[in-house]
C-alpha positions in Angstrom: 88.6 -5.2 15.4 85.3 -6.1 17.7 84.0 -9.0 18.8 82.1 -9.5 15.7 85.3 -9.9 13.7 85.3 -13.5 15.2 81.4 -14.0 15.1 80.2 -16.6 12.4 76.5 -17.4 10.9 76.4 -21.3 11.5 73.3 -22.6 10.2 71.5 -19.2 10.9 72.9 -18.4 14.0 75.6 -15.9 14.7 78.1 -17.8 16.8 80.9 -16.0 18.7 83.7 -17.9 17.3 86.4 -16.3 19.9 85.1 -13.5 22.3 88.7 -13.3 24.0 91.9 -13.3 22.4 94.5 -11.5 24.4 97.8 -13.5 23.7 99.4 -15.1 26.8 97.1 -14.9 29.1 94.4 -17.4 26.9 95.0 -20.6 26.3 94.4 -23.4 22.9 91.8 -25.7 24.2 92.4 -29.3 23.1 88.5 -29.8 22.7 88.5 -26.6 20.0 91.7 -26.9 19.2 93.2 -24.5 16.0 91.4 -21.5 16.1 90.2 -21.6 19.5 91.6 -19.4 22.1 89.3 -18.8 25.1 88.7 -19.0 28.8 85.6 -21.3 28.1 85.5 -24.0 25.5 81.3 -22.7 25.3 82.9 -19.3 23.7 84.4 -20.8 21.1 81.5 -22.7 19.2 81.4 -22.3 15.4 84.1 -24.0 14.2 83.6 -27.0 17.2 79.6 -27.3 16.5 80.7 -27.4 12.5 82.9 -30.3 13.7 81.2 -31.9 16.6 78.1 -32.2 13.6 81.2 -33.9 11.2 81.7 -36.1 13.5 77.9 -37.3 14.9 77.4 -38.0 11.4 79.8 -40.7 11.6 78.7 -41.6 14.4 75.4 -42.2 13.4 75.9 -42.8 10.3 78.8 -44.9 10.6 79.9 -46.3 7.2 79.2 -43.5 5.3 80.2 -41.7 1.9 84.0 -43.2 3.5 85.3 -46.0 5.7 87.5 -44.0 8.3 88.5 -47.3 9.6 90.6 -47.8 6.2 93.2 -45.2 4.5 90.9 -42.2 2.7 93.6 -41.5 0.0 91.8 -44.3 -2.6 88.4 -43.6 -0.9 87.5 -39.8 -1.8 88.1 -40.2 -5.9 84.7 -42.3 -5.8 82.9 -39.9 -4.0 81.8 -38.1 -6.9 79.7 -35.4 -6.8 79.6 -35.7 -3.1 83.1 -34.9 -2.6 83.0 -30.9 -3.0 80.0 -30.9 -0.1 82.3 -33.4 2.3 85.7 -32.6 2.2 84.0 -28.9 3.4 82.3 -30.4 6.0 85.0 -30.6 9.1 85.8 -33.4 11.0 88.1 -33.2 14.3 89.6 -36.8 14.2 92.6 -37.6 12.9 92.6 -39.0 9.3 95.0 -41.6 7.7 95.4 -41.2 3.6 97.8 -44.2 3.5 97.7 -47.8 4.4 102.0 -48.0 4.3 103.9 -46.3 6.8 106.6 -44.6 5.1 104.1 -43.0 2.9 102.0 -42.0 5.7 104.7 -40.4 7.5 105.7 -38.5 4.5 102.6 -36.8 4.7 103.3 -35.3 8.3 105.6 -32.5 8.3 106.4 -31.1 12.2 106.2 -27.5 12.0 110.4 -26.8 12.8 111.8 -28.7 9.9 110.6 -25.9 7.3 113.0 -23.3 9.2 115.6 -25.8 9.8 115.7 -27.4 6.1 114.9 -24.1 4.0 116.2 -21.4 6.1 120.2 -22.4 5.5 120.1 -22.7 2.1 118.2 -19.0 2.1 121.0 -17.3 4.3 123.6 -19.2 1.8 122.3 -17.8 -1.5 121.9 -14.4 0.3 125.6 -14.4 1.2 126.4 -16.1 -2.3 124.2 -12.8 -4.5 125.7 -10.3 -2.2 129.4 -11.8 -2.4 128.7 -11.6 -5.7 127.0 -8.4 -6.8 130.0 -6.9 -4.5 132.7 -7.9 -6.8 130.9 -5.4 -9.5 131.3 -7.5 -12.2 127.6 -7.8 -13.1 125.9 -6.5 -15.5 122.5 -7.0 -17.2 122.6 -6.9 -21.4 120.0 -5.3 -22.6 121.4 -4.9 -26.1 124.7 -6.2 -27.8 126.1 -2.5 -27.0 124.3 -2.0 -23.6 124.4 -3.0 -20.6 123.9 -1.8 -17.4 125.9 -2.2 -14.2 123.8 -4.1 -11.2 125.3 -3.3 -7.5 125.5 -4.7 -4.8 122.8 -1.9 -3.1 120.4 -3.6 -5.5 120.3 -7.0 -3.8 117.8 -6.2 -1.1 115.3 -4.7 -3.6 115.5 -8.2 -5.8 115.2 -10.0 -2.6 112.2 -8.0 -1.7 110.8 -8.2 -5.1 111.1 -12.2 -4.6 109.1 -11.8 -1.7 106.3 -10.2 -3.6 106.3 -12.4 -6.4 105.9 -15.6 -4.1 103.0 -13.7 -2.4 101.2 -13.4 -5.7 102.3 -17.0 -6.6 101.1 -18.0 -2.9 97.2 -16.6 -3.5 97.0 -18.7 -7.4 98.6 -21.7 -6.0 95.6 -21.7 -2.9 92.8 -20.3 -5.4 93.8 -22.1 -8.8 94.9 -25.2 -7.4 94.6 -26.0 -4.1 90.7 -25.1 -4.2 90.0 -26.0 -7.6 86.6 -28.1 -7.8 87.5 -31.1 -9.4 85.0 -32.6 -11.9 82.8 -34.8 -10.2 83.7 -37.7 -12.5 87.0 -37.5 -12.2 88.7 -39.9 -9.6 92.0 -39.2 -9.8 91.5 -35.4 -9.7 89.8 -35.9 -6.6 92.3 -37.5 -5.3 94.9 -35.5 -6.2 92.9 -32.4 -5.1 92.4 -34.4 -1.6 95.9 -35.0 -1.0 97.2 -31.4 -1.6 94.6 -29.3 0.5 91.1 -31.3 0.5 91.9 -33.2 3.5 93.4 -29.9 5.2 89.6 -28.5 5.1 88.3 -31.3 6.1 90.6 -32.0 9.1 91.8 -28.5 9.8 92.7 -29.3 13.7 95.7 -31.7 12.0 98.4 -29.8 13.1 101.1 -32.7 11.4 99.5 -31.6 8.2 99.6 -28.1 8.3 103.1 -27.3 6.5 104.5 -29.1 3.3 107.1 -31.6 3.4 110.3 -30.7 2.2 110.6 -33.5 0.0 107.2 -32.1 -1.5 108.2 -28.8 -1.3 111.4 -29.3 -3.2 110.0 -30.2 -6.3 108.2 -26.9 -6.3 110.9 -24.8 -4.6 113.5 -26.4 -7.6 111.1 -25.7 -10.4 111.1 -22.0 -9.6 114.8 -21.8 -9.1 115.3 -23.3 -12.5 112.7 -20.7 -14.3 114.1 -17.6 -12.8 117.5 -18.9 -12.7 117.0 -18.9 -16.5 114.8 -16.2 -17.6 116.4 -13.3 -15.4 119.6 -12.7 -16.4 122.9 -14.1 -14.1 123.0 -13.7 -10.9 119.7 -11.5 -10.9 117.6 -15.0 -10.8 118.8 -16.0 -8.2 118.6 -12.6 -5.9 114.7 -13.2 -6.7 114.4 -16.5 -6.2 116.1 -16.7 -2.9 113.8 -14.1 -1.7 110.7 -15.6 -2.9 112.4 -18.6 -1.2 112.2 -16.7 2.1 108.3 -15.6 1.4 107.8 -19.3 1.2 109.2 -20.2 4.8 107.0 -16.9 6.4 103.6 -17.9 4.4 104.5 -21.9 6.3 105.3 -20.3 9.2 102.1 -18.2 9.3 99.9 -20.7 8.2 101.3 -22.6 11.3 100.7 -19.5 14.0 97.2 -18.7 12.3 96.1 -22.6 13.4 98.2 -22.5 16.5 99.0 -19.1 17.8 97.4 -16.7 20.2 98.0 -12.9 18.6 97.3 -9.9 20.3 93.9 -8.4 19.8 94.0 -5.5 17.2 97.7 -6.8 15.4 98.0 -7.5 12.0 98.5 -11.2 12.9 95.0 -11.4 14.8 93.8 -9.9 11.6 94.8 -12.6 9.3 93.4 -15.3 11.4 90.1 -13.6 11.8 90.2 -13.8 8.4 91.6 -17.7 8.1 89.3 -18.3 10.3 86.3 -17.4 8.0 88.1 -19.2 5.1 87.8 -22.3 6.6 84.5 -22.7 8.0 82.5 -19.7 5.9 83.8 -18.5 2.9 85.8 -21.6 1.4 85.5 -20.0 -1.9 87.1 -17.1 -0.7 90.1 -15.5 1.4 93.1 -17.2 -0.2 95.4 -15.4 1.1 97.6 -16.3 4.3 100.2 -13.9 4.9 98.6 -11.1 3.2 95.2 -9.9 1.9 96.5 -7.6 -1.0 95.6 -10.4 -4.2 92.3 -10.9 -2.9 91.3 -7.3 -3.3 91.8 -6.7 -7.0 90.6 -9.9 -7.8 87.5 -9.4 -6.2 87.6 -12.6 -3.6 88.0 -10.9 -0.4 85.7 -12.1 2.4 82.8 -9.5 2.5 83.5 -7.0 5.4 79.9 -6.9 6.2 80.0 -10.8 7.3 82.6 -10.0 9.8 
């Protein structure tokens, strides 16, 4: 890792984005906010001139493509063909998608709750396939005359292999959905695209929007437990599930740090927000992956070492 790892080309000009990085001894800048750790806020300039030009446009342009005076949930769908351009264009102001309250506020997620809420039932069903794969009862059928016996030394492998399946799972979700282009006469696939991850791009300094809701989550985390709970057999399912459960809480948690956090020059963590980093205000097309970049290689949408 150099310098240039954190170096972007902003309208033709190579931009240090963060010339010092060091941990504890830098500090978040409000004015730069998420990516920005630095001594002086003029170090950090590509992802705050990317912004600061969002947000002259409204200022001189007031009225524009969206009333930011009024809730942007029903707004974007009629943007059209405009949409994929704007919701890339960041904007460091906060943005409201609903006029009611109790929908807007179950939109905003505080970073903690995803530990406290998921983390529980993860040590619970850990405890629950271990208690269980103990008794050495279990077996897996693989005909009507064999079957083989599944121990208790094999939970930590299916846990592990949970993990790696959500990882994969995490990359299509963020590539498939979450950055889908949604056609441009489509308003309620705008909208829907919006609300799940469009206005995360185009207010990435948000930080009450940066993890899912647990209610949201649920939905997702339930639908998973109810196809591997059925399609691997017994208590197998669940061994998966609850550690692809656990891959979930790390890839919020990371998401969270890679916005927020300070990490050591030359870790894997400073790494991954180099490469976030670029995501966001470069290559929005590619670099889908948070906690890892191991899907982006053999599908061929890594960001290009070269532009580092």
């Amino acid at each position: 890792m150099n310098k240039a790892d954190w170096s972007l080309d902003f309208h033709s000009r190579v931009i240090e984005f963060v010339q010092y990085n060091s941990g504890d001894q830098n500090r978040t800048l409000k004015q730069n906010h998420v990516f920005c750790n630095s001594h002086n806020k003029d170090i950090c300039k590509s992802a705050y001139l990317q912004t600061l030009e969002g947000n002259l446009q409204l200022l001189l342009r007031p009225g524009d493509l969206v009333d930011w005076q009024k809730p942007l949930a029903w707004q974007v769908g009629h943007l059209g063909e405009k949409y994929d351009a704007w919701v890339h264009q960041p904007v460091d102001r906060p943005i409201r998608l609903f006029g009611n309250p109790f929908l807007e506020a179950g939109t905003k997620t505080s970073w903690y709750w995803v530990p406290v809420v998921w983390l529980p039932i993860v040590f619970f069903l850990s405890w629950h396939c271990y208690s269980t794969l103990a008794q050495g009862t279990t077996r897996v059928v693989l005909t009507s005359d064999v079957s083989i016996p599944v121990h208790k030394y094999l939970f930590l492998p299916l846990f592990l292999m949970g993990w790696f399946l959500w990882s994969f799972i995490e990359y299509c979700i963020h590539r498939f959905v979450f950055h889908m282009k949604p056609p441009a006469h489509n308003y309620y696939l705008i909208t829907l695209h919006f609300l799940l991850h469009g206005q995360h791009h185009k207010s990435p300094f948000d930080g009450s929007r940066l993890v899912f809701p647990p209610g949201l989550a649920s939905l997702v985390v339930g639908s998973f437990y109810v196809v591997l709970s059925n399609t691997l057999p017994d208590i197998v399912g669940i061994c998966v599930f609850v550690g692809g459960l656990c891959g979930y809480v790390v890839y919020d948690m990371i998401h969270y740090y890679l916005h927020y956090g300070s990490p050591k020059r030359g870790s894997y963590m400073y790494s991954l927000k180099a490469y976030h980093v670029k995501h966001h205000f470069e290559h929005q097309r590619a670099g889908f992956g948070i906690t890892t970049k191991f899907w982006d290689r053999p599908f061929n949408t890594g960001i290009p070492d070269e532009k580092f």
